[in-house]
C-alpha positions as CSV (number, residue, x, y, z in Angstrom):
1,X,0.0,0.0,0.0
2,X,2.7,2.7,0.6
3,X,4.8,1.3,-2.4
4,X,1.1,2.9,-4.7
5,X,1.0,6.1,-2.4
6,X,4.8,6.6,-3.2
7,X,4.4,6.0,-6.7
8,X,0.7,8.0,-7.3
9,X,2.6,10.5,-5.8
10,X,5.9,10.7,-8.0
11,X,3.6,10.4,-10.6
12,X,1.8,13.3,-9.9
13,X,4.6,15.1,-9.1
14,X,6.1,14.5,-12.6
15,X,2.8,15.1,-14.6
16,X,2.9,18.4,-12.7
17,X,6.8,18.8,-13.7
18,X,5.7,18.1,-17.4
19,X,3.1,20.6,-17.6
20,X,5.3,23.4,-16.0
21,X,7.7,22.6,-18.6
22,X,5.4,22.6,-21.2
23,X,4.3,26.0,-20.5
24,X,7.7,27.3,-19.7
25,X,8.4,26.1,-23.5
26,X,5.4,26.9,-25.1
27,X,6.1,31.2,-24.1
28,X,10.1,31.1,-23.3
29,X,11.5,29.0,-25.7
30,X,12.7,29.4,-29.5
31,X,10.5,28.4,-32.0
32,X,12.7,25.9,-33.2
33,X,13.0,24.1,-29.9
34,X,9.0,24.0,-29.6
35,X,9.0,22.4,-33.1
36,X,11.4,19.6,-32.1
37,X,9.3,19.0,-29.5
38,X,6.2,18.4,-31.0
39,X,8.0,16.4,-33.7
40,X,9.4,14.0,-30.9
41,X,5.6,13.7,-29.1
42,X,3.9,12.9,-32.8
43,X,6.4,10.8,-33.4
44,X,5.7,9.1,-29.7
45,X,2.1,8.5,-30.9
46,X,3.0,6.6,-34.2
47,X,5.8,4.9,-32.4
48,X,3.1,3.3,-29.9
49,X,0.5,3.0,-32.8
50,X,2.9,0.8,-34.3
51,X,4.5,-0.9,-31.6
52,X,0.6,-2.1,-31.0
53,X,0.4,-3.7,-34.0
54,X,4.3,-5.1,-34.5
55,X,5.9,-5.7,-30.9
56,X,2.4,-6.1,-29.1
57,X,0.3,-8.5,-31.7
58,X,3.5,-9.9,-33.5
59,X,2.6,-8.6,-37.0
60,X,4.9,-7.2,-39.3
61,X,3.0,-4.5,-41.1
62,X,4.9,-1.9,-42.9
63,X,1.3,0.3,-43.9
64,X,2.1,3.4,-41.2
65,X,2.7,5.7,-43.6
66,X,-0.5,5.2,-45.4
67,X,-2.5,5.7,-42.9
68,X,-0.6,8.7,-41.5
69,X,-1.4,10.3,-45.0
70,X,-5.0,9.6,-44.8
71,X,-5.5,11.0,-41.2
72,X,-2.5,14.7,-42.1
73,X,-5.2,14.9,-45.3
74,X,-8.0,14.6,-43.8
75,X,-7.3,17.1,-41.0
76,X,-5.7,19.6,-43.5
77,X,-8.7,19.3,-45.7
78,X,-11.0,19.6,-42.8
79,X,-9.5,22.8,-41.0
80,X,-8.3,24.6,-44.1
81,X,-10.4,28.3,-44.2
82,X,-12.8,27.9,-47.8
83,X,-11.2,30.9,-49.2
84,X,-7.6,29.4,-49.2
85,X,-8.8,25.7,-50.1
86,X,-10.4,28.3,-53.2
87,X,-7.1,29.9,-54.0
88,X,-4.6,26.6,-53.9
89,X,-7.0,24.3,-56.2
90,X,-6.2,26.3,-59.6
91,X,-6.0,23.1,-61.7
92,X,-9.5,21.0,-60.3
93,X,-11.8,22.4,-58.2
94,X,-12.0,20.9,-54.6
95,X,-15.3,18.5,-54.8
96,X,-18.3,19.6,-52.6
97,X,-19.1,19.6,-50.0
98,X,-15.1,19.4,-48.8
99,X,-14.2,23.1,-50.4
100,X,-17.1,24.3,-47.4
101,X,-16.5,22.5,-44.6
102,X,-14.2,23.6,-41.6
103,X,-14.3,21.8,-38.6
104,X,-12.6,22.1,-35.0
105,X,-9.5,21.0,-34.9
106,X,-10.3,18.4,-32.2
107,X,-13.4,17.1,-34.1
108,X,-10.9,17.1,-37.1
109,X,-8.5,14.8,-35.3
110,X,-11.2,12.6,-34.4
111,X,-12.6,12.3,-37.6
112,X,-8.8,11.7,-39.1
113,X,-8.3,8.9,-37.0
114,X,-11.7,7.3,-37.8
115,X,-11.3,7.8,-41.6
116,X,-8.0,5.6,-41.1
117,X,-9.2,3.1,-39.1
118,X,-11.9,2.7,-41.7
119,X,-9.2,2.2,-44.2
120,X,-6.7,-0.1,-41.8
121,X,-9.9,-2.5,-41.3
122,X,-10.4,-2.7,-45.2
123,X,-7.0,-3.6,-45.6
124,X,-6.5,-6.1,-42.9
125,X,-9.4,-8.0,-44.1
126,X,-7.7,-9.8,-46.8
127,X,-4.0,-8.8,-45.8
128,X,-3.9,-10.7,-42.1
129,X,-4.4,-13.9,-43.5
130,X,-0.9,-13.5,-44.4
131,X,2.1,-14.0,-42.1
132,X,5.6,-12.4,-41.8
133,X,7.5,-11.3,-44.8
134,X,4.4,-11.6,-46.8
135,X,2.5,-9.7,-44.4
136,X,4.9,-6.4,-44.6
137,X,5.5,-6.9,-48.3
138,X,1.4,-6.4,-48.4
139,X,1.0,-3.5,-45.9
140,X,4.1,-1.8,-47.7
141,X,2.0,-2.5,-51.4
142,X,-1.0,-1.1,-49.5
143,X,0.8,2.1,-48.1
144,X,2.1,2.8,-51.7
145,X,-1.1,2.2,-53.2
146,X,-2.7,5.2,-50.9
147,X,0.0,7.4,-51.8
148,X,0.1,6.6,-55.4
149,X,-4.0,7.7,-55.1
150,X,-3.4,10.8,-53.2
151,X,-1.1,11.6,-56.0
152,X,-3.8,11.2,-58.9
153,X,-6.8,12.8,-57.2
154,X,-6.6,16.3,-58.2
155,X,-9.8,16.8,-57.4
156,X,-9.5,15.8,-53.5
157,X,-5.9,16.2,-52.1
158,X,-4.4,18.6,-55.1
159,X,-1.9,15.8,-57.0
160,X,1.1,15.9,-56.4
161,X,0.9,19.9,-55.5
162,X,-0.2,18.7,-52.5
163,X,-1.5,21.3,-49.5
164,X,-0.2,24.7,-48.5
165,X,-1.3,27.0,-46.2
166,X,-3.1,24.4,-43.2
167,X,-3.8,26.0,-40.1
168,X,-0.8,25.7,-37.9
169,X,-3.1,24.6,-35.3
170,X,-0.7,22.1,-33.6
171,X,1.1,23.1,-29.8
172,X,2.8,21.6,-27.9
173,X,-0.4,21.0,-25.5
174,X,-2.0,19.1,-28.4
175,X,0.7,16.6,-29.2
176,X,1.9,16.1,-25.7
177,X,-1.6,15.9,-24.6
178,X,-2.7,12.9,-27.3
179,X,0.4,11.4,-26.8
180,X,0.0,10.8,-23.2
181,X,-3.7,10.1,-24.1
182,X,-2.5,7.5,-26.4
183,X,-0.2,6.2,-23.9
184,X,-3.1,5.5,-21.5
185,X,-5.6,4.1,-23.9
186,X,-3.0,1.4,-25.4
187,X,-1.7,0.6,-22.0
188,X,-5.2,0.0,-20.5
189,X,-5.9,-2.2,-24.1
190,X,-2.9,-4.1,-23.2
191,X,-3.6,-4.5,-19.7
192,X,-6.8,-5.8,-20.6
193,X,-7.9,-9.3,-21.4
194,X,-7.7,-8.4,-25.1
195,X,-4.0,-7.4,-24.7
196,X,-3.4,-10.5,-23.1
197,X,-5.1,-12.4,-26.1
198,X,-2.4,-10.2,-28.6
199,X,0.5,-11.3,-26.9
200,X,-0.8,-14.6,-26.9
201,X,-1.0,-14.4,-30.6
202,X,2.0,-13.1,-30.9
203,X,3.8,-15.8,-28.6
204,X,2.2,-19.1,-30.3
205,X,-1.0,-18.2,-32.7
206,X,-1.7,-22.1,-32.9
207,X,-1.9,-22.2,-29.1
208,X,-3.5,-19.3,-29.0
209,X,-5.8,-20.2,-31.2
210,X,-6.4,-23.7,-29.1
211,X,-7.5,-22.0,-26.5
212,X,-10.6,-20.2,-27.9
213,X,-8.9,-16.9,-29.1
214,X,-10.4,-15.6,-32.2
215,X,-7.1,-14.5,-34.6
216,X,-8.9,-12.6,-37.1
217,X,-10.9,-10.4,-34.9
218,X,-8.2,-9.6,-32.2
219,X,-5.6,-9.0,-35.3
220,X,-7.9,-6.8,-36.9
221,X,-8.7,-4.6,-33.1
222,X,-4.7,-4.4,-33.2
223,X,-4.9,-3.1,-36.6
224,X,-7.5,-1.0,-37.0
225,X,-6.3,0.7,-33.4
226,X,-3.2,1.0,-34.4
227,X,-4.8,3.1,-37.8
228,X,-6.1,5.2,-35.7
229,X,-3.6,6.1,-33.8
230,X,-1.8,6.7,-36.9
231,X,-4.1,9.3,-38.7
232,X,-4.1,11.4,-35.4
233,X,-0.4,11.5,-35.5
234,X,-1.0,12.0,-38.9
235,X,-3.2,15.1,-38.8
236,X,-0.8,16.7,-36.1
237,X,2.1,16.4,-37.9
238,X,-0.2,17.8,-41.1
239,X,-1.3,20.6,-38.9
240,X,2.7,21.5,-37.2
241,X,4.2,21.9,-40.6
242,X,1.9,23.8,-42.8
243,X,1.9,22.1,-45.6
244,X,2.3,18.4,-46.8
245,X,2.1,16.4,-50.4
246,X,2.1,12.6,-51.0
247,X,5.9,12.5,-51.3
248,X,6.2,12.7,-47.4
249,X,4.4,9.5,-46.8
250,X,6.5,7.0,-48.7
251,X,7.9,3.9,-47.6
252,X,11.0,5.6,-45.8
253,X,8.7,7.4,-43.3
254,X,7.7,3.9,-42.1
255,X,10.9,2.6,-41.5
256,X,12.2,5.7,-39.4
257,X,9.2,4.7,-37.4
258,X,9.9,1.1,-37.2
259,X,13.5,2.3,-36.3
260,X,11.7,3.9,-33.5
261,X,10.0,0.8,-32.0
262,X,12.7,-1.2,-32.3
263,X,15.2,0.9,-30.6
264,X,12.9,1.9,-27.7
265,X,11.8,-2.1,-27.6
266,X,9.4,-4.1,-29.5
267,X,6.2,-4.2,-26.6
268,X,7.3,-1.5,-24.8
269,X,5.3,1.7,-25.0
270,X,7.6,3.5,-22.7
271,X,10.4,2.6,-24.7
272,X,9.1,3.6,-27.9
273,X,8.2,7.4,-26.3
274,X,12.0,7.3,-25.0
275,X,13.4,6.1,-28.6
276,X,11.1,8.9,-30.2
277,X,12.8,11.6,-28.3
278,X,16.2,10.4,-28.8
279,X,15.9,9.7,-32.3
280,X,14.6,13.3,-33.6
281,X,16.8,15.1,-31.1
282,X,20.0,13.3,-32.0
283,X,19.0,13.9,-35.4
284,X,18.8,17.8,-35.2
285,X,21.7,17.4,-32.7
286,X,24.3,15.8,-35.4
287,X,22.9,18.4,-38.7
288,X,26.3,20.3,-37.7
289,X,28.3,17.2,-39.3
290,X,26.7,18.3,-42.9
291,X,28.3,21.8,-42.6
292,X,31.3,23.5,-42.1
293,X,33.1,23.2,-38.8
294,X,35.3,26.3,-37.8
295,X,37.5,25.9,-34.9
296,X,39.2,29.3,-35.1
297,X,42.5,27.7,-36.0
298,X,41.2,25.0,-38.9
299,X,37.7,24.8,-40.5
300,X,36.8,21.1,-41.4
301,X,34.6,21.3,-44.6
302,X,31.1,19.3,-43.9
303,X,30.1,16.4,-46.0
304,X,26.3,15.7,-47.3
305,X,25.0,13.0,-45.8
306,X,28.1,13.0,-42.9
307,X,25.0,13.0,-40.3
308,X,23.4,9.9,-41.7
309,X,26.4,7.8,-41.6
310,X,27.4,8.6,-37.7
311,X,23.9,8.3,-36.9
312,X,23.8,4.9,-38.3
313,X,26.9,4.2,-36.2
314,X,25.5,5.3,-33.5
315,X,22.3,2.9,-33.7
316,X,24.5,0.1,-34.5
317,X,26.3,0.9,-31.2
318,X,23.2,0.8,-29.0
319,X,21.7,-2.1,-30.9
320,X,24.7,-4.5,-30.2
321,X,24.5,-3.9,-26.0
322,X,20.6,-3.6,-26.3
323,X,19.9,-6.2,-28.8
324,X,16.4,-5.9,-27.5
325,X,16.1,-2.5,-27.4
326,X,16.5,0.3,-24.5
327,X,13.3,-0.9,-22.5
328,X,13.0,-4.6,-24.3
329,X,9.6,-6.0,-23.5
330,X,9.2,-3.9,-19.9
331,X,7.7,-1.0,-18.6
332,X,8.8,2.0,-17.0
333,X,8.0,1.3,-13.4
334,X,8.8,3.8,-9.8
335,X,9.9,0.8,-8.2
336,X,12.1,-0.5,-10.7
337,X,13.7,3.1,-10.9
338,X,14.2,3.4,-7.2
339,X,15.6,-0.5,-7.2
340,X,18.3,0.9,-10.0
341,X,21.8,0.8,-9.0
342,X,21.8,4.9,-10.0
343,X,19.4,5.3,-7.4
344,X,21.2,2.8,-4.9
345,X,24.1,4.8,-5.4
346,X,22.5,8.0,-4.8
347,X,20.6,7.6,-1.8
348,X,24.2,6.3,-0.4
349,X,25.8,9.1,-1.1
350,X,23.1,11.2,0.1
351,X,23.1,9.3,3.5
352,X,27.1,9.4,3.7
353,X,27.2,13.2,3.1
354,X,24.4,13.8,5.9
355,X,26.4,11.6,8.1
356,X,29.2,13.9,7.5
357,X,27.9,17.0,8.0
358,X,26.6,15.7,11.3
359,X,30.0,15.0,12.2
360,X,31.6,18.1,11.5
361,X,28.5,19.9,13.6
């Protein structure tokens, strides 16, 4: 009973910590620093979204960025002001009723993420009868095939111009506020007896299946949640950078997601928001290595591409002590934090110094 108390209590404590330091950034700090931020919380919400559907349920769908168009088109298209939506489709009008409507930005976020769940359970109808390799090979088809679509409907997302001007409606207390949202929702799912049906699936689906689970709906729950998810992050990503075009969702954006959930942990969401973070800010942290470096003395002419390669080093590195990621299959937890050998260590030295200064009194 005191081991909850203490930990409702840190936990308190830290949400409180979060939101201070949430407003402190949202009116103190530079505007690039508040975009890096949201970047790293939308990319915490498609992390979990997919570690649903690939750590949690053992499926290896490749489809993300699909769905994540769908949901940043449907938002854009949805908060966009008539008279711009007017002025940016020159070459095919936008078809009614779309070029009228303007919703809330919450209501559009909602309705993104049904639109692509709507989609992820049309796919995963005749896609999760398939298993493994053939099962990403699909999704990725899939994914490709929505993109390719977005391109050649001139009438509905602009072609290949794509979107300009979308409300810049994203903050930082959107996408930290549906990320820890998200967070909740999938943890309870997981908690649940339907999370313990995925992981059964994932562990053994022939024992799983022995023992009364149903594969095709519980695969489909995984996948059509895991849409979901997707579109939000989708529509707040659409909504953060102002303008987006079916190029942006191709197959690469799927696999810098997928780096995301392995490196944080495949069924771990804490480890996928912890991977999120430290992949975008590492990212932004290395872009010096593509420039020019002057140390008064010498300057070291940049390379292209420079950031890439040490990046990719630098993943290699962490994969081969963590080949199961940062967090592997496990939560983050107080009492595993306090149980740490950091912690251990600390709390000694915090007794040995009071100790001390008892002495010297």
């Amino acid at each position: 009973m005191e081991n909850k108390t203490r930990n409702w209590i840190l936990t308190t404590v830290a949400v409180l910590l979060l939101v201070g330091f949430l407003y402190f950034a949202d009116n103190y700090l530079d505007l690039y620093i508040v975009r890096i931020l949201n970047v790293c919380a939308i990319y915490a919400i498609l992390g979990m979204s997919m570690n649903l559907v690939n750590g949690f349920t053992g499926l290896f769908s490749l489809g993300h960025a699909g769905f994540m168009a769908v949901g940043a088109y449907t938002t854009a298209l949805l908060t966009m002001p008539p008279a711009v939506k007017k002025q940016i489709y020159y070459l095919a009008p936008l078809m009614k009723p779309l070029d009228q409507i303007n919703l809330a930005f919450p209501l559009a976020l909602f309705v993104a993420g049904l639109l692509a769940a709507v989609v992820g359970g049309l796919i995963a109808a005749p896609v999760l009868r398939l298993k493994g390799d053939y099962l990403a090979i699909a999704t990725l088809g899939f994914a490709e095939i929505i993109r390719v679509v977005f391109t050649n409907t001139q009438s509905i997302t602009n072609g290949a111009l794509g979107l300009k001007g979308i409300p810049a409606l994203t903050n930082l207390w959107w996408s930290f506020g549906t990320a820890a949202f998200t967070l909740v929702v999938l943890r309870s799912l997981i908690n649940s007896s339907y999370g313990r049906a995925l992981k059964a699936i994932r562990e053994d689906e022939i024992a799983a299946e022995s023992m009364g689970i149903n594969l095709a709906k519980h695969k489909t729950l995984s996948f059509v949640i895991g849409a979901f998810f997707a579109g939000v992050g989708g529509g707040l990503l659409g909504n953060l950078l102002g303008t987006i075009d079916p190029k942006m969702f191709s197959s690469m954006f799927t696999f810098n997601i997928l780096l995301i959930v392995v490196l944080g942990g495949m069924g771990s969401l804490t480890g996928s928001i912890i991977s999120a973070f430290i992949v975008t800010i590492a990212n932004e942290v290395l872009r010096f290595l593509d420039e020019s470096i002057n140390l008064g003395f010498v300057v070291i002419q940049g390379k292209v591409g420079m950031r890439s390669v040490v990046f990719s080093a630098l993943l290699m590195f962490v994969v081969l002590f963590y080949r199961h990621g940062l967090m592997g299959e496990t939560e983050f937890s107080w009492d595993r934090l306090l149980a740490s050998k950091i912690c251990r260590r600390t709390r000694a030295l915090f007794r040995k110094n009071l100790q001390q200064r008892g002495v010297d009194r």
